[in-house]
NUMI-990110 format. One record per residue: residue in three letters; x, y, z of N, C-alpha, C in turn. Coordinates in steps of 0.2 Angstrom, whole numbers, plus 5000, padded with zeros to 4 digits. Example, Ala and Ser with C-alpha at 12.3 -4.5 7.8 and 13.67 -1.06 7.14 Angstrom:
BEGIN
ALA506649725039506249785039506649845039;SER506449895035506849955036506450005039;
This chain:
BEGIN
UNK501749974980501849904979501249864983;UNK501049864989500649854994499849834988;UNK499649884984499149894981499149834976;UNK499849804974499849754968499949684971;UNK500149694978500049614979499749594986;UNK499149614986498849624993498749524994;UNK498949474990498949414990499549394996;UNK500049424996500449405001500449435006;UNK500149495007499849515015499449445021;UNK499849455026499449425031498849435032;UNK498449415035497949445038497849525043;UNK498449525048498449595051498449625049;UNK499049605042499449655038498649695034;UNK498149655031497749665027497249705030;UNK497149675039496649715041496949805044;UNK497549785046497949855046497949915039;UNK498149885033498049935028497149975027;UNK496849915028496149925027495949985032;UNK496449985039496050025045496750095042;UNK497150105040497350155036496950175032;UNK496750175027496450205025495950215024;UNK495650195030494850225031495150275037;UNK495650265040495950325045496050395040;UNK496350385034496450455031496050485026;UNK495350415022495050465023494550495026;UNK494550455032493850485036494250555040;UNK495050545039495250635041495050695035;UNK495150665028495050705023494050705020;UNK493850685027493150685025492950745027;UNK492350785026492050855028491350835031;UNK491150765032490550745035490950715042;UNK490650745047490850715055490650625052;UNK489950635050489550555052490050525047;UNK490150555039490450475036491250475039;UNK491350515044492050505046491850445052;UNK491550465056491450405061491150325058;UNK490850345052490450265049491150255046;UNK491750285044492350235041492550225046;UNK492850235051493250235058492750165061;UNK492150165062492150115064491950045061;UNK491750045053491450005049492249985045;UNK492850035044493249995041493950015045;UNK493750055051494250055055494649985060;UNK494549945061494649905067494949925072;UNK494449995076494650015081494549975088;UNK494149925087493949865093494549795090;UNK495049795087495549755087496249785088;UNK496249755096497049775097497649755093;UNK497849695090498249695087498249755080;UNK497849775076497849805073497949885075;UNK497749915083497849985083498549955086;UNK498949905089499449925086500049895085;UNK499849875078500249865072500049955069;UNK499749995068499750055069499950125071;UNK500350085078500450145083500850175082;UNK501350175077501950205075501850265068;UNK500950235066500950265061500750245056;UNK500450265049500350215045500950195037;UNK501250245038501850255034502550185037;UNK502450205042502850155045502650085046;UNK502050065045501749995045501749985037;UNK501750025033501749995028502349975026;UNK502850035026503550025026503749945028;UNK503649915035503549885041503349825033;UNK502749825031502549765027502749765021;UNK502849815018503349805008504049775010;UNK504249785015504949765019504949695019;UNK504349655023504249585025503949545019;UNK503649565014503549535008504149555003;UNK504549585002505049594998505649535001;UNK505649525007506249485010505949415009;UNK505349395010504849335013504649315004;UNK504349355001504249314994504849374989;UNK505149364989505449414983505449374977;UNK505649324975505449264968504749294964;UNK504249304970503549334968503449404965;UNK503749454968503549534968504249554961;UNK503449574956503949594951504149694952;UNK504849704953505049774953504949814946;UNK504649854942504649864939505249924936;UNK505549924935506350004936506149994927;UNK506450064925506450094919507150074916;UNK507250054912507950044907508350094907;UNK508150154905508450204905508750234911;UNK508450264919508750274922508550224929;UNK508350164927508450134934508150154941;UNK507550194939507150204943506650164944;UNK506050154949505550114948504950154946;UNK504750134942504150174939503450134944;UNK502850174942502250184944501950114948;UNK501950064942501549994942502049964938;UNK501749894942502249834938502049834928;UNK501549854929501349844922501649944919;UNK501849944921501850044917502450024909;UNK502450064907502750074900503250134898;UNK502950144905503150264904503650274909;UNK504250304909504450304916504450404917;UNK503850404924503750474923504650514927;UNK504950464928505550524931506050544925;UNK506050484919506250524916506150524908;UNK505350504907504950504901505250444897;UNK505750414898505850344893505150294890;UNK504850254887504250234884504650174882;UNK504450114884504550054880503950014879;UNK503450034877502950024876502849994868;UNK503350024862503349954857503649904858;UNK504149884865504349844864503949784866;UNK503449814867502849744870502249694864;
């Protein structure tokens, strides 16, 4: 969700996901250097607030932000769920619901 409405992230919130995931890929990197050029070019290792709003984890911070936009703007964030089973699919814009193959894609 985080990915479709980075408009309502704060700023920490913005600079925190930013420092995620240059934290996982510069884990899933096999170059030492482009591990340390992400760590320090889009980590925000030199801002406190940010390592920690982190400290818990990055799963947890994110949880921590879909939670606080969901409550803070929900008029805003469209949830996407499937007709059929009520699950939420992939993206706001999806057509296909992969949990359990439903398509509403003529009805568009």
């Amino acid at each position: 969700m985080l990915a479709y409405y980075p408009n309502l992230m704060t700023r920490l919130e913005a600079l925190g996901q930013k420092a995620a995931y240059a934290e996982e890929k510069a884990q899933n990197s096999d170059s030492v250097n482009m591990a340390r050029i992400l760590r320090e070019k889009w980590g925000h290792q030199d801002a406190p607030d940010v390592v920690a709003a982190l400290a818990k984890g990055a799963e947890f911070f994110r949880r921590k932000v879909r939670e606080r936009i969901l409550r803070d703007h929900k008029d805003e964030v469209f949830l996407n769920k499937c007709s059929s089973c009520e699950k939420l699919v992939k993206t706001p814009r999806a057509k296909l619901c992969l949990w359990c193959g439903h398509s509403w894609h003529e009805n568009s």
